[in-house]
ROKOL-492100 format. One line per field, with one value per atom (N, C-alpha, C, CB): residue number from 1; residue in three letters; chain; x, y, z. Coordinates in steps of 0.001 Angstrom, whole numbers. Each point is the difference from the previous one (the first is absolute). Glycine has a CB too. Layout:
k = [NUM|...]
r = [ALA|...]
c = [A|...]
c1 = [X|...]
c2 = [Y|...]
c3 = [Z|...]
***
This chain:
k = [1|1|1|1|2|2|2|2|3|3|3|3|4|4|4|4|5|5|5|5|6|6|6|6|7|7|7|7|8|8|8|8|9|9|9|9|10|10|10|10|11|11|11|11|12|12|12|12|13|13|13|13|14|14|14|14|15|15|15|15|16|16|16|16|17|17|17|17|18|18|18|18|19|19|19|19|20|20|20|20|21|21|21|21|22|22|22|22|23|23|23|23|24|24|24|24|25|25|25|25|26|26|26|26|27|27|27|27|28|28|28|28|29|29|29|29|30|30|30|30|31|31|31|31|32|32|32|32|33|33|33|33|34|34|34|34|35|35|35|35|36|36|36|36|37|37|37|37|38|38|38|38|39|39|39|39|40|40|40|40|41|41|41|41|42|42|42|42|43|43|43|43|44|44|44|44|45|45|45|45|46|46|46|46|47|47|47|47|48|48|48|48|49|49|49|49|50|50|50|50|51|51|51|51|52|52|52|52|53|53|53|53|54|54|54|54|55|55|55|55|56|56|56|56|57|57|57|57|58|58|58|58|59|59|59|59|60|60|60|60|61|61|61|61|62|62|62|62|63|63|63|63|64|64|64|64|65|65|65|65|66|66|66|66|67|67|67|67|68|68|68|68|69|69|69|69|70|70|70|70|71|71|71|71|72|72|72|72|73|73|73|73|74|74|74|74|75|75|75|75|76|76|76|76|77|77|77|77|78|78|78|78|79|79|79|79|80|80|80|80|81|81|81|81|82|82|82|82|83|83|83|83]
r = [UNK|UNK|UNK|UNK|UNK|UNK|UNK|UNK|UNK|UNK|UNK|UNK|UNK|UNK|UNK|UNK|UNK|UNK|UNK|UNK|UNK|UNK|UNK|UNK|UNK|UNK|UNK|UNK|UNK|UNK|UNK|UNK|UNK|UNK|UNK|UNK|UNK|UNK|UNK|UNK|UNK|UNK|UNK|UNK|UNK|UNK|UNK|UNK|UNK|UNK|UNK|UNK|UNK|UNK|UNK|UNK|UNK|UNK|UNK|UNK|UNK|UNK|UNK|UNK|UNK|UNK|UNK|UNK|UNK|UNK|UNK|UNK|UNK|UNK|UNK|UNK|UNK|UNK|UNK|UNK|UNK|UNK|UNK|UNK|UNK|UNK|UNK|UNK|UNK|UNK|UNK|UNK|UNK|UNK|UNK|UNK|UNK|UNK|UNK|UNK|UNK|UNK|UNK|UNK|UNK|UNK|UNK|UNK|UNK|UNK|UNK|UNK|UNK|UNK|UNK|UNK|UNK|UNK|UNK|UNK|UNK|UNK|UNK|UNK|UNK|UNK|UNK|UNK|UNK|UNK|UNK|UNK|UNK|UNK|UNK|UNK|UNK|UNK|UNK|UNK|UNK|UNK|UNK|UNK|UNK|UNK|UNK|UNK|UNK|UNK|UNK|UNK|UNK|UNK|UNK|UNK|UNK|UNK|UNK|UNK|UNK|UNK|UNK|UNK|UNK|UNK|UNK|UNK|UNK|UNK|UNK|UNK|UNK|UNK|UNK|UNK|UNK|UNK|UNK|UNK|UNK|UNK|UNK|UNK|UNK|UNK|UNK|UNK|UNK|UNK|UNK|UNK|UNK|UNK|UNK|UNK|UNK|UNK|UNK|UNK|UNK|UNK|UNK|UNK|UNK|UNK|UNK|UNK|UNK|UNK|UNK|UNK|UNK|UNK|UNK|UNK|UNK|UNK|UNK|UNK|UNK|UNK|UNK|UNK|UNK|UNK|UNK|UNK|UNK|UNK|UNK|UNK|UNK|UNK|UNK|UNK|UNK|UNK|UNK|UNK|UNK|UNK|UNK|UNK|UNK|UNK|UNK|UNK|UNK|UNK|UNK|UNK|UNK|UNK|UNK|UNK|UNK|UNK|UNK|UNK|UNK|UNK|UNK|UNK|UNK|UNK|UNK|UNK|UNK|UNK|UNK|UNK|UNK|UNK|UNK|UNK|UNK|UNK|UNK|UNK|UNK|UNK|UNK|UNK|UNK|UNK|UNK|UNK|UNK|UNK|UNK|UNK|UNK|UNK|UNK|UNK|UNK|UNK|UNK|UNK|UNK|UNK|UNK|UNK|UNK|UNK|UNK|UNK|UNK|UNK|UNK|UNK|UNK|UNK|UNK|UNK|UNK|UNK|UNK|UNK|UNK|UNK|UNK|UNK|UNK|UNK|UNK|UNK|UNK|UNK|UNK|UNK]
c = [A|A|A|A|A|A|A|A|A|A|A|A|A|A|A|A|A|A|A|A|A|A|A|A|A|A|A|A|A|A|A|A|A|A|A|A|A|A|A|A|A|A|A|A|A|A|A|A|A|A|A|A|A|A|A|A|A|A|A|A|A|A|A|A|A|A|A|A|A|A|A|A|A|A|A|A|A|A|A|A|A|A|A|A|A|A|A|A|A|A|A|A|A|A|A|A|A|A|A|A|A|A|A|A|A|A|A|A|A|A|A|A|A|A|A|A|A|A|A|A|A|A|A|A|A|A|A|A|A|A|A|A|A|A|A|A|A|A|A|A|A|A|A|A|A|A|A|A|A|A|A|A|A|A|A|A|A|A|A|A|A|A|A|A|A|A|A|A|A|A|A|A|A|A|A|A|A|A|A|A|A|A|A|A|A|A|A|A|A|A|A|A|A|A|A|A|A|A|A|A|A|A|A|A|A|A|A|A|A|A|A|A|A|A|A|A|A|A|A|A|A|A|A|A|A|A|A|A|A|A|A|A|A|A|A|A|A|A|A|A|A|A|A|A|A|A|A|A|A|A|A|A|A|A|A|A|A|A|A|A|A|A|A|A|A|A|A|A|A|A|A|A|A|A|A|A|A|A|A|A|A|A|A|A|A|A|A|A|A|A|A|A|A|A|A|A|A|A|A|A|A|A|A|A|A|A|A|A|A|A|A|A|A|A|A|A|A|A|A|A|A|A|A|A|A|A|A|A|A|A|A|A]
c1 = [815|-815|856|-1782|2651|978|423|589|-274|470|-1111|1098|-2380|-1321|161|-1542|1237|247|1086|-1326|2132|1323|-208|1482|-2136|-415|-819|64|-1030|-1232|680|-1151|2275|533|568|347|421|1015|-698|1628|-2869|-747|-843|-540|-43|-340|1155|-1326|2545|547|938|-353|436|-24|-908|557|-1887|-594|-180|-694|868|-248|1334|-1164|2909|659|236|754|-1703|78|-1477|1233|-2222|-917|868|-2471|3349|445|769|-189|799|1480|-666|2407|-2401|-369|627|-403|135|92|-175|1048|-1266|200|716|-593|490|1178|-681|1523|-716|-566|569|504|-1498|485|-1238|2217|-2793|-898|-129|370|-1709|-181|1200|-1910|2686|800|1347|-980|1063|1373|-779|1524|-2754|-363|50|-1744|1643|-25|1442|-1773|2612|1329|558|196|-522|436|-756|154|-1083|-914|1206|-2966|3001|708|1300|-1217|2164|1381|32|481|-1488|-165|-433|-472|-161|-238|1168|-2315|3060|1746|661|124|42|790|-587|853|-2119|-1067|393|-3010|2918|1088|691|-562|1763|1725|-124|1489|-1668|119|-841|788|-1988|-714|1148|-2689|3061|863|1240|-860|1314|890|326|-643|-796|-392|-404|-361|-444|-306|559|-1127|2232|1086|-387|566|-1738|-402|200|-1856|1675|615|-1495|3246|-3277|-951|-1566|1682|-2326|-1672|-250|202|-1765|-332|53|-1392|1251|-159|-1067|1485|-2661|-1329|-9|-547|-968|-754|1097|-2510|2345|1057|1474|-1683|2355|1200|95|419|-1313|-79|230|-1459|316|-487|1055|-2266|3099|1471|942|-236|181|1574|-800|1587|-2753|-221|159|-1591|979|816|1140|-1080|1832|1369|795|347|-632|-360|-399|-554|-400|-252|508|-1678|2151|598|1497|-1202|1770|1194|-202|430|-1503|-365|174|-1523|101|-44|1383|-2180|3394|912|950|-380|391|832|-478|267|-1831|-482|-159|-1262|1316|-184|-931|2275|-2948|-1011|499|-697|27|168|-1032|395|498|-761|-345|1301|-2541|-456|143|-1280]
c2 = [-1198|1198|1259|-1259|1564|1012|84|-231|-752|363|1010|-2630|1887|942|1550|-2007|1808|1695|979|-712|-317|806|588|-1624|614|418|1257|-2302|2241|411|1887|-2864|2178|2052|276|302|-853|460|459|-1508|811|308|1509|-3118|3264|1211|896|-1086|950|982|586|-887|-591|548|1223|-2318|1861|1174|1557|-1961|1568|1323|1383|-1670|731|871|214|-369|-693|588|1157|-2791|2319|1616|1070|-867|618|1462|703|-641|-355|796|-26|-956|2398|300|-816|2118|-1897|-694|-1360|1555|-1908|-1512|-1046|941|-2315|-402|-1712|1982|-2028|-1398|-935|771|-1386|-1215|-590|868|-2051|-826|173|-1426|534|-610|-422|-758|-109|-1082|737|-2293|2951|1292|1110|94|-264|1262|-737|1534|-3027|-936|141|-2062|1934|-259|1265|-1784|2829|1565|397|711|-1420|75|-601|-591|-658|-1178|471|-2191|2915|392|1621|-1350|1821|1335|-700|1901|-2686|-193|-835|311|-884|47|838|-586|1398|1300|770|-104|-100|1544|-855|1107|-2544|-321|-113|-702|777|242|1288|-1178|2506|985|923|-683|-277|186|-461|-636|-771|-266|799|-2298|2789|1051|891|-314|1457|809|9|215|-968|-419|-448|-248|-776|-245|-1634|2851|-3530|-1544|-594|291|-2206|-450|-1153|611|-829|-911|861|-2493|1688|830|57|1895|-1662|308|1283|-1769|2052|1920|226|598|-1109|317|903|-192|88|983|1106|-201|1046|1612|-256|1519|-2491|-119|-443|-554|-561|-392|951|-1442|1872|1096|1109|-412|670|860|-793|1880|-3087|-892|-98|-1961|1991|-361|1364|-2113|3322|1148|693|-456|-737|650|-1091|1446|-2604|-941|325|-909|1467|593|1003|-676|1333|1460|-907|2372|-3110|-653|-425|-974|154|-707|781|-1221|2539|1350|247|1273|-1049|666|-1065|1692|-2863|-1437|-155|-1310|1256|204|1229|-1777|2274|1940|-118|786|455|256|-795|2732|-2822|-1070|646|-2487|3421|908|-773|2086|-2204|-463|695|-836]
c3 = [0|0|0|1196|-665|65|-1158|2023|-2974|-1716|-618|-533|954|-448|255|635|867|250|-64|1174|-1319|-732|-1410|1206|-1999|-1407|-288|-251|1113|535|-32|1871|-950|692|-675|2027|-3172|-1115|-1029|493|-654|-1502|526|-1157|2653|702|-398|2006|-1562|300|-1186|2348|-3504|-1423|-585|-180|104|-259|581|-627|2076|522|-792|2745|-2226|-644|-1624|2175|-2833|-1564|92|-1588|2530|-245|488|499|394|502|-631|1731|-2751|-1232|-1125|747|-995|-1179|-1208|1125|-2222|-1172|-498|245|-1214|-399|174|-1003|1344|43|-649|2359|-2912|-1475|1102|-3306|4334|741|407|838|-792|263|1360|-1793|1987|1361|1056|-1326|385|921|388|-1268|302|512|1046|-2794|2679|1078|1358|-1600|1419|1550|612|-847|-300|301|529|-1707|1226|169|1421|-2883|3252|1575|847|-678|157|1114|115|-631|-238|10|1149|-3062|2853|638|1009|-1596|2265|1043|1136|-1406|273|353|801|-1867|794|67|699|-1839|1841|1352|1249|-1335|1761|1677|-27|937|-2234|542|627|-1970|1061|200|1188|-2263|2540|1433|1188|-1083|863|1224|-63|199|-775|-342|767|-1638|1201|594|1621|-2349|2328|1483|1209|-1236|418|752|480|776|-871|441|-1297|1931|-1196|-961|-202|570|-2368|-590|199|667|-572|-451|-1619|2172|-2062|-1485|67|-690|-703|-225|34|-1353|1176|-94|-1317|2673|-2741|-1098|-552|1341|-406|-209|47|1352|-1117|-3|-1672|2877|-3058|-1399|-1245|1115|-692|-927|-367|1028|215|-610|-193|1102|-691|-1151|-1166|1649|-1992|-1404|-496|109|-51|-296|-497|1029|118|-596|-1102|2531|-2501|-793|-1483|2121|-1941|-1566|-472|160|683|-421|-638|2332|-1410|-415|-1739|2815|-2775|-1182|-1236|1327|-1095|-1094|-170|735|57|-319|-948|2214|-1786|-567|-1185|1978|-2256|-1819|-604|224|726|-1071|-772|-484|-108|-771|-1930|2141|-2553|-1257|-1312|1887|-2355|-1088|-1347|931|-1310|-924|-1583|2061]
***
């Protein structure tokens, strides 16, 4: 069950930070799960980090800014692609 709701918070927290960044970005469903689940990585390294404790989930809002910065990483790694 934890694979589920893991899926569950990545594919949440995929979408939330692709509504929050402006522009397009040509990536499916399953990259938006993966781009949830990686930000939600990176949102409790950088929580325990900050915070100073060790392990935990990031929850929702921790997610939601590793996927953020996650995509910003991404946008900058493919750059815009003039037709």
């Amino acid at each position: 069950m934890n694979i589920i709701w893991m899926l569950i918070l990545g594919l949440i927290a995929g979408v939330i930070a692709r509504f929050l960044m402006p522009g397009k970005d040509p990536m499916g469903w399953i990259m938006t799960i993966v781009l949830g689940i990686a930000g939600s990585f990176l949102g409790g390294f950088l929580g325990n980090m900050l915070l100073g404790t060790e392990g935990g989930p990031a929850g929702l809002i921790g997610a939601v800014i590793g996927a953020i910065i996650l995509l910003l990483i991404y946008r900058m790694a493919v750059g815009r692609k003039t037709v």
